[in-house]
C-alpha positions as CSV (number, residue, x, y, z in Angstrom):
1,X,-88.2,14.3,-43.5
2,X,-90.3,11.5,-41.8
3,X,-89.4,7.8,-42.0
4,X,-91.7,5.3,-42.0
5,X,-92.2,2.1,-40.3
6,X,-93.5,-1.1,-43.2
7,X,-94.0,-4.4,-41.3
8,X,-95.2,-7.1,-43.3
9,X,-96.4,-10.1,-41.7
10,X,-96.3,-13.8,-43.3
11,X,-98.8,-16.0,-41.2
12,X,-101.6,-18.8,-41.8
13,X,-105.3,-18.7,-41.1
14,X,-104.7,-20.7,-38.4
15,X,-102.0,-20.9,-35.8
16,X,-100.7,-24.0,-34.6
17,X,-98.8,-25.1,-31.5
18,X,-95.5,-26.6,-33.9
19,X,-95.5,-28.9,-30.5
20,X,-98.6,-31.3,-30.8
21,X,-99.9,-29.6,-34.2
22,X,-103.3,-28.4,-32.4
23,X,-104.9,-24.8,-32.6
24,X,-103.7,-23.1,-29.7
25,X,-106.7,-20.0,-28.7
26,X,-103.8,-17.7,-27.1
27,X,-101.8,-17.6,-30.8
28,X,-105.2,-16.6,-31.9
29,X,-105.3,-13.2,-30.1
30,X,-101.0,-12.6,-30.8
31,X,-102.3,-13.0,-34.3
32,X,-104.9,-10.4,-34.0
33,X,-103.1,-7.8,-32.3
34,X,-100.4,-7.7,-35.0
35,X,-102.6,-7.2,-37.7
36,X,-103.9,-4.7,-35.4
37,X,-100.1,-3.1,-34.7
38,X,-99.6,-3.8,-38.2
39,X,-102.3,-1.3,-39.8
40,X,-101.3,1.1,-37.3
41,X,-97.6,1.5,-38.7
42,X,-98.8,1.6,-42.2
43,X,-100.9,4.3,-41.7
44,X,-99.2,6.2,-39.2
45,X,-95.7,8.1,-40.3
46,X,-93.1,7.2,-37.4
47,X,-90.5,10.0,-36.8
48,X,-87.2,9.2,-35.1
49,X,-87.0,11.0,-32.2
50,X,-83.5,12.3,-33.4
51,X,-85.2,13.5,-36.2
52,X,-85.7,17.1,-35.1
53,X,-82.7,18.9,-32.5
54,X,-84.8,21.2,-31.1
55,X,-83.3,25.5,-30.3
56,X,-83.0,24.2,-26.9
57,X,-80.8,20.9,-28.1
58,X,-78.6,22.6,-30.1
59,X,-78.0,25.1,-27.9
60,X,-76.8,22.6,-25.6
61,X,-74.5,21.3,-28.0
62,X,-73.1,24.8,-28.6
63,X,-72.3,24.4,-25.1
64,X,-70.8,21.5,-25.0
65,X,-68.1,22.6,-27.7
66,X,-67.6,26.1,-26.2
67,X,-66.8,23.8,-22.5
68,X,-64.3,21.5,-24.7
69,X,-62.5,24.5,-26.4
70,X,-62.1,25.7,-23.1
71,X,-60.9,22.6,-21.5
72,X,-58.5,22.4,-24.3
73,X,-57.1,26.1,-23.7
74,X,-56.9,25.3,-20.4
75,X,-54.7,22.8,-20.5
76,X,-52.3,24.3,-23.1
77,X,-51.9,27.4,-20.6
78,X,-51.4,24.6,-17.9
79,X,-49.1,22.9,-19.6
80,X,-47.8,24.6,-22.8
81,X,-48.0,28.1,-22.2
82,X,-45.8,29.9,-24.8
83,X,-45.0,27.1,-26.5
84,X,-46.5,26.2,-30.0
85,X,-48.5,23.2,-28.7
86,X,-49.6,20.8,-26.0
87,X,-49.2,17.4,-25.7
88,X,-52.0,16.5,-23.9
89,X,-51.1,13.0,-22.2
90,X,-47.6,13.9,-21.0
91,X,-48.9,17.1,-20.2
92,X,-46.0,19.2,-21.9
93,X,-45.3,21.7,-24.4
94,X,-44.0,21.6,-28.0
95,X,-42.4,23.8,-30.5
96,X,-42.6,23.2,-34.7
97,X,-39.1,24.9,-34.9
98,X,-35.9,26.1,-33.1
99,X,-38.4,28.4,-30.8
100,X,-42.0,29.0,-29.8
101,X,-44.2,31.6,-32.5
102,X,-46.6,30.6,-30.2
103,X,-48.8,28.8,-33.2
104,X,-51.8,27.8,-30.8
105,X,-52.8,31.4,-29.4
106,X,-53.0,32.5,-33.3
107,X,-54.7,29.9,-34.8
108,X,-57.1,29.5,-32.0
109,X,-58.0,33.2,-31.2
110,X,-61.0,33.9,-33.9
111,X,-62.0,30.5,-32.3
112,X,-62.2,32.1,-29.0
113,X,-63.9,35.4,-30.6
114,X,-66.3,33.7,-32.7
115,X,-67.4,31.4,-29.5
116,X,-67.9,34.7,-27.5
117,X,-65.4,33.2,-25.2
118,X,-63.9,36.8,-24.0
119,X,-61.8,35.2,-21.3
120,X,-59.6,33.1,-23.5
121,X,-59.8,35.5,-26.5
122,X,-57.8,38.2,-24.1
123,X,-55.4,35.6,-23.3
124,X,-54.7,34.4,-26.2
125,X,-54.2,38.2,-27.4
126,X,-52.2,38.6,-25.0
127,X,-50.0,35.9,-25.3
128,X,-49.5,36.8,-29.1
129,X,-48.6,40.5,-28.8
130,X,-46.2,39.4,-26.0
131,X,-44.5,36.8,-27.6
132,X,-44.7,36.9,-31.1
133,X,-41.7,37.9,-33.1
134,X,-40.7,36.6,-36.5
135,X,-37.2,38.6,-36.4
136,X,-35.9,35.3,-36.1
137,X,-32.9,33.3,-38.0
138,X,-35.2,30.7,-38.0
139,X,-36.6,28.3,-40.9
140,X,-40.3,28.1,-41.5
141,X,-42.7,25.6,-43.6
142,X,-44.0,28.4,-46.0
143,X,-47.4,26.4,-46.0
144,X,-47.7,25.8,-42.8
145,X,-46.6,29.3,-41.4
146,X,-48.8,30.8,-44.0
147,X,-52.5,28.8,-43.4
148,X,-52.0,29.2,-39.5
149,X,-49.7,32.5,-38.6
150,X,-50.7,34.5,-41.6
151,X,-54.3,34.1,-42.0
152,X,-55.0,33.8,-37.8
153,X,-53.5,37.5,-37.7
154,X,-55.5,39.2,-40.8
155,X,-58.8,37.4,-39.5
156,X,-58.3,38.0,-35.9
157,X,-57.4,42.0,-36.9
158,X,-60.5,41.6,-39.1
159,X,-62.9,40.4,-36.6
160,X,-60.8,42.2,-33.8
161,X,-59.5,45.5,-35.2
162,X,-56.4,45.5,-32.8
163,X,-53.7,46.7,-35.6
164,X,-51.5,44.9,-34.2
165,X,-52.8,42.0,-35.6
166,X,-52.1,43.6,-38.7
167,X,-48.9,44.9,-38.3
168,X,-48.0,40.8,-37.6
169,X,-49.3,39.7,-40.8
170,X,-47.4,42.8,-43.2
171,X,-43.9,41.9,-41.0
172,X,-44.4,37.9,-41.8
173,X,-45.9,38.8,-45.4
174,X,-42.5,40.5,-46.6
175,X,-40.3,37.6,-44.8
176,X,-41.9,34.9,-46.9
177,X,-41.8,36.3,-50.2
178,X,-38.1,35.5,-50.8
179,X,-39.7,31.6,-51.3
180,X,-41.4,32.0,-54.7
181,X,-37.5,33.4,-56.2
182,X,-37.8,29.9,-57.8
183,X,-36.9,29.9,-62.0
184,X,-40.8,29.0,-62.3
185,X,-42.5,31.3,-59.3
186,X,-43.3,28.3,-57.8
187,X,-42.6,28.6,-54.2
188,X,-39.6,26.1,-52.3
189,X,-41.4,24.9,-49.7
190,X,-39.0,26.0,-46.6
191,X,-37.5,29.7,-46.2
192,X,-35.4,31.3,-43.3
193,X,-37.1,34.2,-41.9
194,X,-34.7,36.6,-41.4
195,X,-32.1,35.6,-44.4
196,X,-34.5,34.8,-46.8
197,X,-32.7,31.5,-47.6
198,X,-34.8,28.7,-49.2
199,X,-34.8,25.1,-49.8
200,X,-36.6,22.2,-50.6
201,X,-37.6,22.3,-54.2
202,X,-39.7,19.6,-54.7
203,X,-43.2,20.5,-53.5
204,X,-46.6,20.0,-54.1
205,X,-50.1,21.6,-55.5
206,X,-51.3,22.5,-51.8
207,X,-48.1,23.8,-50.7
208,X,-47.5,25.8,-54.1
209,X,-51.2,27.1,-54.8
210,X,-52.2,28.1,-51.0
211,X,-51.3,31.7,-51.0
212,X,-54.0,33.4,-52.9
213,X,-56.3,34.3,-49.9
214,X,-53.7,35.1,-47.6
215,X,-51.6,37.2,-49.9
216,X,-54.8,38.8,-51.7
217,X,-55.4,40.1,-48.1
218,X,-51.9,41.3,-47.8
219,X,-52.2,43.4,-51.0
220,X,-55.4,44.5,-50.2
221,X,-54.0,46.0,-46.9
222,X,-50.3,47.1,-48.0
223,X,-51.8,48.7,-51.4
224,X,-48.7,46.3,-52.8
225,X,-49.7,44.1,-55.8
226,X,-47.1,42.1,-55.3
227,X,-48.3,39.9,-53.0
228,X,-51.3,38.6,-55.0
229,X,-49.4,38.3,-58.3
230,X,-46.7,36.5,-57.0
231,X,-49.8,33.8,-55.4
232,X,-51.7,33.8,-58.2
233,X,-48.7,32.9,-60.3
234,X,-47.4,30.2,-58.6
235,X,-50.8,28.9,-58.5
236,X,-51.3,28.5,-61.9
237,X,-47.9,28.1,-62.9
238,X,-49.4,24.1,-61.3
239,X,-52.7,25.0,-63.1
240,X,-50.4,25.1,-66.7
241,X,-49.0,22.2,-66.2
242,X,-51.9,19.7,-65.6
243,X,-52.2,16.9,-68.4
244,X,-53.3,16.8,-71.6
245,X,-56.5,15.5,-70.0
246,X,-56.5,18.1,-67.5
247,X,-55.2,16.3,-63.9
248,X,-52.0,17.5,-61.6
249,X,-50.1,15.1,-60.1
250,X,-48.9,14.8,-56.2
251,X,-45.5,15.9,-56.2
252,X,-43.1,18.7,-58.4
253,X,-39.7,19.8,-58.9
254,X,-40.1,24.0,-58.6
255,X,-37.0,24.4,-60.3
256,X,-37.8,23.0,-63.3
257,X,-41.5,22.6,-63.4
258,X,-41.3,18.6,-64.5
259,X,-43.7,16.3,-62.2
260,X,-42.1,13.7,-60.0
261,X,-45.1,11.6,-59.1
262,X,-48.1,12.0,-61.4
263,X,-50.4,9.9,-59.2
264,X,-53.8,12.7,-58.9
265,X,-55.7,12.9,-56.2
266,X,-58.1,15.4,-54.2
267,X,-56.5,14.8,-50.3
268,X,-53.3,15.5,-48.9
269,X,-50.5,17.4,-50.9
270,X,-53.7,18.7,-53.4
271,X,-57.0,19.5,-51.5
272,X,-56.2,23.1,-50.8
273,X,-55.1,24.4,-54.0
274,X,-58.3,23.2,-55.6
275,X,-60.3,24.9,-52.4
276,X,-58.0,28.3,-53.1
277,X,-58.8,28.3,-56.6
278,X,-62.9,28.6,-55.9
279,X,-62.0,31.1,-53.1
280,X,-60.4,33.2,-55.0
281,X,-63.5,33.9,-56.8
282,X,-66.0,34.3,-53.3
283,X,-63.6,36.6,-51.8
284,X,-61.9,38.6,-54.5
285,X,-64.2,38.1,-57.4
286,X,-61.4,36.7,-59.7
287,X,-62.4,35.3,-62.9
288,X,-59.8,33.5,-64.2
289,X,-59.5,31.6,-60.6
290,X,-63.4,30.8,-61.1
291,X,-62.4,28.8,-64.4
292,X,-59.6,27.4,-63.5
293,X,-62.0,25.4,-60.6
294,X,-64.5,25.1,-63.4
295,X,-62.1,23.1,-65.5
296,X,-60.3,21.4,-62.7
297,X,-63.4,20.1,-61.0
298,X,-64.7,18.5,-64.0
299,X,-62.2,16.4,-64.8
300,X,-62.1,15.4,-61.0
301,X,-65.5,14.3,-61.3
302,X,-65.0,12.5,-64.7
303,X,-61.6,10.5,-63.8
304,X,-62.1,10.3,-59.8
305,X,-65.5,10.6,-58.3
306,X,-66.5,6.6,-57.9
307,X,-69.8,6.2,-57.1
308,X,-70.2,2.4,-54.7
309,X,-73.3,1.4,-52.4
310,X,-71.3,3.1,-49.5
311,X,-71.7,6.5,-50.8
312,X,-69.4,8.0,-53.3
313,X,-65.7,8.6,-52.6
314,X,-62.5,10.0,-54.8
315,X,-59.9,7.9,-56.2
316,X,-56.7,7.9,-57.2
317,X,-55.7,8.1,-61.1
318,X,-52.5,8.5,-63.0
319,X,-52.5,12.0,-64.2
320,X,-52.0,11.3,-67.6
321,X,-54.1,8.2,-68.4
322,X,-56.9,9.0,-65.4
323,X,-56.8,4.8,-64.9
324,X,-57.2,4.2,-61.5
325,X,-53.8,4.0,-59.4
326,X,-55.5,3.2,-55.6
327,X,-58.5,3.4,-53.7
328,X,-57.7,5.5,-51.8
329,X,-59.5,8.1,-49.6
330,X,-59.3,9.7,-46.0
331,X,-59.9,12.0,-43.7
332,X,-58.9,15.3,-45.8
333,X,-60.4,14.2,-49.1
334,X,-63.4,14.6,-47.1
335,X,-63.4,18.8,-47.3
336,X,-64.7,18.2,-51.2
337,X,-67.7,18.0,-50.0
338,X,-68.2,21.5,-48.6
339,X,-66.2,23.2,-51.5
340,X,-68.7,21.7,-54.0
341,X,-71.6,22.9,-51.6
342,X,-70.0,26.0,-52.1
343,X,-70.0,26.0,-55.6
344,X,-73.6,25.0,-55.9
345,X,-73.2,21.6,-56.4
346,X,-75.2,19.8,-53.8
347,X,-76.9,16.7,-55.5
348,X,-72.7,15.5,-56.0
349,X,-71.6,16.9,-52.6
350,X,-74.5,15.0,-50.9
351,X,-73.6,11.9,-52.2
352,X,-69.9,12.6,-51.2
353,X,-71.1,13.0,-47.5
354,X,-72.7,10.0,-47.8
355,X,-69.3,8.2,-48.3
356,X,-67.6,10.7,-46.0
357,X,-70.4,9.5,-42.9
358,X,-69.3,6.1,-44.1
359,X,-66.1,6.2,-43.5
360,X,-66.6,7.9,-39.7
361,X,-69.0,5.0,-38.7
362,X,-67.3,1.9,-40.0
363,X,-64.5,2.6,-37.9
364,X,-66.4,4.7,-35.3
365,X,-64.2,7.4,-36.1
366,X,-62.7,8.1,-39.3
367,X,-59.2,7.1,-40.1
368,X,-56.5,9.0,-41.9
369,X,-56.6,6.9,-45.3
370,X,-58.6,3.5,-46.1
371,X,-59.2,1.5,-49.2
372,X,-62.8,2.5,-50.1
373,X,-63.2,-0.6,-51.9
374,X,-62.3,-3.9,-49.5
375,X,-62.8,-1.6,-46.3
376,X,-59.0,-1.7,-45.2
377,X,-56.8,0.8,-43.5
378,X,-54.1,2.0,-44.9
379,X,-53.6,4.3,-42.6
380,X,-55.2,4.6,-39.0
381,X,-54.7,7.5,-37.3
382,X,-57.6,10.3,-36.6
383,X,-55.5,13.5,-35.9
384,X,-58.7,15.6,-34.9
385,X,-59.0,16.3,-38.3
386,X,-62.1,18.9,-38.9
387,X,-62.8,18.1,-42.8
388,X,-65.5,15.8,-42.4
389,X,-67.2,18.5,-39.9
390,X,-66.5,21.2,-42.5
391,X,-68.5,19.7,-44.8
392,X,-71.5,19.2,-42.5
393,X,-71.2,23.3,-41.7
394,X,-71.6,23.7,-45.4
395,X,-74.2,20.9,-46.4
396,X,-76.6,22.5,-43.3
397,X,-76.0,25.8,-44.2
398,X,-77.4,25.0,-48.1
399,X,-79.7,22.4,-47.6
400,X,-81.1,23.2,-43.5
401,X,-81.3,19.2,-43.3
402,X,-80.7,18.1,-40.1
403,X,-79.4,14.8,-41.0
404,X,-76.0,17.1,-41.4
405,X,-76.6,18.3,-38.0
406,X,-77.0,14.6,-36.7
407,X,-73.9,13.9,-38.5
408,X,-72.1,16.3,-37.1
409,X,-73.3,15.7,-33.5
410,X,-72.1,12.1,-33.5
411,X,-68.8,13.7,-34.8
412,X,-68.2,15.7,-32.0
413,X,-69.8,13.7,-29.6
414,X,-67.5,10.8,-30.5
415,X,-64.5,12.8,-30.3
416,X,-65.6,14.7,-26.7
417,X,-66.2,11.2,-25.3
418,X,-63.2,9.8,-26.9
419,X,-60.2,12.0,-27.4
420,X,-60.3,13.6,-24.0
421,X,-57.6,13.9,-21.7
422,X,-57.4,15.8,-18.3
423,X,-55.7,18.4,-19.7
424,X,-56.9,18.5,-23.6
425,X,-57.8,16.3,-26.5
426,X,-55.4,14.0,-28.0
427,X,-55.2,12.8,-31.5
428,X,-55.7,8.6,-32.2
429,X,-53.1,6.7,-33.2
430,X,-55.1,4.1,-34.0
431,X,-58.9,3.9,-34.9
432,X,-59.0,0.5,-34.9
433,X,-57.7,0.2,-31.1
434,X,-59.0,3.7,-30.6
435,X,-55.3,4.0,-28.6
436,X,-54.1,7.6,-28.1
437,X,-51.1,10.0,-29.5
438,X,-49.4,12.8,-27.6
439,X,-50.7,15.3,-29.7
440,X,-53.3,18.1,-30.1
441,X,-52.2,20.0,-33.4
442,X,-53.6,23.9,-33.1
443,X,-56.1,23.3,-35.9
444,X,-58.3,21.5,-33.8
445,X,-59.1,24.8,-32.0
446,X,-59.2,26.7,-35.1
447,X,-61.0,24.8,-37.2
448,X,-62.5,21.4,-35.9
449,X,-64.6,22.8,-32.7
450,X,-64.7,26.2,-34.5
451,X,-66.8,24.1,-37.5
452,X,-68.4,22.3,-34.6
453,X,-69.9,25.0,-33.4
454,X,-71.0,27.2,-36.0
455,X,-73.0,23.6,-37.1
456,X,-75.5,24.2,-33.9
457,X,-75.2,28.0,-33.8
458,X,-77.2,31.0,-34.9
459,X,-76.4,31.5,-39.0
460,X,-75.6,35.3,-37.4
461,X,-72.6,34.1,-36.0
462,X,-71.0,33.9,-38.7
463,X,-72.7,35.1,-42.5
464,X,-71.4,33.2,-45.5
465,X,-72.4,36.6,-48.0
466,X,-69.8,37.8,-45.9
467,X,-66.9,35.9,-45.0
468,X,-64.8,32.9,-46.5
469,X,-62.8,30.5,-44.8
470,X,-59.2,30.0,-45.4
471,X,-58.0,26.1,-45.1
472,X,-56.9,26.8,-41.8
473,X,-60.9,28.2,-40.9
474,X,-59.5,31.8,-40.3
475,X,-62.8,33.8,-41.4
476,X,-61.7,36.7,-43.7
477,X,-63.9,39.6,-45.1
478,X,-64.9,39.1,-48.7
479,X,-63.5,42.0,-50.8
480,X,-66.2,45.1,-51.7
């Protein structure tokens, strides 16, 4: 794409000193030279010399992000080793529950693999098959446990082939199950690992409909159907019970399948089911999960997609009525992007990203939630959130524009200069006053620099005809 330069003059025949009112010879030869400069830039096209990132330049910025993931590591074996995660400014370690399943090894180790960092891969590995247990008395977050422990392990014995990996992911698979014993297959959203015992019935789309990757994966590997039934009917046990004009709401009661808040919406509590529906359909070849997407994404673009002069953005609608509840959107609305690039739809995914780069460069960095409409934060904290830089993978991948590639650069490049800490990268806990929180969650190895990277890298490194990501990044082999 070039850009180019119009200048239009506005200027008298003659050019008087404002002074004393008399010709003045040397505004005379200003004059002419402008006219000159002026036919010049109308002629010639002007490109920005960001407009092209050279092999070289984005080699460098592989680089970069391969020298940040390992800072990171480093400072979570420093610091953290065997613990879950780091916290990067008081330079300790942290565990989710009652003891370390060391969650930051996992997650990151296809990271490490992918990056051709062989180093940390073997260390992370390591780490995993020595510490690693779920024979624990322990309660989980089924979401949570499945996204990060259960995908890292398939895609890491995928990309890996230790079966170890494997063995992992059957052990964890069987120890979750006992969630979805719900009277509507809907899973509660906590479960004990060793006694099976559950709790927590009112959940959500994203935490009800986020199995069907992992779990398809599990039955594809056990020879056991049960796995991917039991996803695929709790995922559209939620798809059944969208409104008469087709929306799901935010929150649910599992037990009896009535909705406690019908407020819709494509971010937090919601994005992933939508994303597992469509993904379904690239990695297993499901049918009914392709329409199900079909029908759900067109009534998110009739009732929510809001099209402004800032780009286009998602709002919030009552489920029922589709009128507008809040303007809402954020940092994980921002992955609809990519999943529509996905689906083919670029000319509405482009616009999206237009909002989406919106949103990082008012603020300088994108906060968790603002109000698309008066340009107020609702909620300000950037928790090195990789969404925005998913959707820049995808839109480059589709289109090869390298304004996604710039906009992914000044991504990274403002979180490298801005996050770090001597020992990692630490989350904000405020855009606005761009202050720090003691935290650096294991996604941001396994999916944010991961994205990062493969932005700038070789399409080799990772082939699309070949792999999908889950929500958590882990790469898995799409189904023969």
């Amino acid at each position: 794409m070039e850009l180019k330069v119009s200048v239009t003059l506005q200027y008298t025949s003659s050019v008087k000193c404002q002074a004393c009112r008399i010709q003045h010879p040397s505004f005379m030869k200003i004059k002419l030279f402008l006219i000159f400069l002026t036919g010049i830039l109308l002629q010639v096209p002007f490109v920005s010399p960001a407009q092209h990132l050279s092999d070289a330049a984005k080699k460098l910025q592989c680089d970069l992000i391969v020298d940040a993931c390992r800072h990171a590591w480093q400072g979570y074996m420093k610091d953290a080793n065997g613990y879950d995660a780091l916290m990067p400014i008081s330079k300790k370690g942290q565990n989710w529950y009652s003891s370390s399943l060391v969650m930051t090894p996992v997650d990151a180790f296809d990271t490490f693999y992918l990056l051709k960092m062989k180093k940390e891969a073997d260390e992370a590995k390591n780490l995993i098959f020595k510490d690693l247990s779920f024979r624990k008395d322990m309660e989980v977050q089924l979401f949570e446990v499945s996204i990060r422990f259960l995908g890292g392990l398939i895609a890491s014995y995928e990309l890996d082939g230790d079966p170890r990996f494997l063995n992992l992911a059957k052990d964890l698979g069987k120890r979750l199950l006992p969630a979805f014993k719900s009277p509507t297959g809907m899973p509660y959203r906590f479960v004990n690992l060793q006694t099976g015992k559950t709790r927590d019935p009112l959940s959500n789309p994203a935490e009800i409909g986020s199995y069907l990757l992992e779990f398809g994966k599990l039955t594809q590997y056990t020879g056991d159907s049960v796995y991917y039934k039991t996803a695929k009917k709790a995922s559209f046990e939620v798809f059944t019970r969208r409104s008469r004009i087709g929306l799901v709401g935010t929150v649910i009661d599992v037990n009896t399948g009535n909705w406690i808040n019908t407020e819709s919406q494509i971010g937090a509590r919601i994005d992933s089911y939508y994303e597992y529906l469509y993904k379904a359909w690239l990695l297993f070849g499901d049918k009914d999960c392709k329409a199900a997407w079909v029908a759900s994404n067109d009534v998110i673009v009739k009732y929510l997609y809001t099209k402004t002069t800032k780009g286009a953005f998602f709002t919030r609608v009552d489920m029922n009525t589709g009128i507008e509840t809040r303007p809402l959107y954020g940092a994980l609305d921002a992955f609809y992007a990519g999943i529509l690039t996905l689906s083919g739809n670029l000319a509405l995914a482009e616009n999206i990203q237009q909002g989406n780069t919106y949103m990082w460069a008012k603020f300088h960095m994108e906060p968790e939630e603002f109000n698309f409409r008066n340009d107020s934060v609702t909620s300000p904290g950037y928790a090195l959130r990789p969404e925005n830089m998913e959707s820049c993978f995808y839109l480059y991948r589709a289109t090869k524009d390298e304004q996604y590639l710039r906009m992914g650069k000044k991504m990274i490049d403002d979180i490298l200069s801005k996050c770090k800490t001597t020992d990692g990268f630490a989350a904000v806990k405020d855009v606005r006053t761009m202050e720090l929180e003691d935290s650096m969650e294991s996604f941001f190895l396994a999916e944010t620099l991961k994205y990062a990277y493969l932005i700038f890298a070789p399409e080799s490194t990772l082939d699309l005809n070949q792999y999908v990501f889950t929500t958590e990044a882990h790469p898995l082999k799409i189904a023969k």
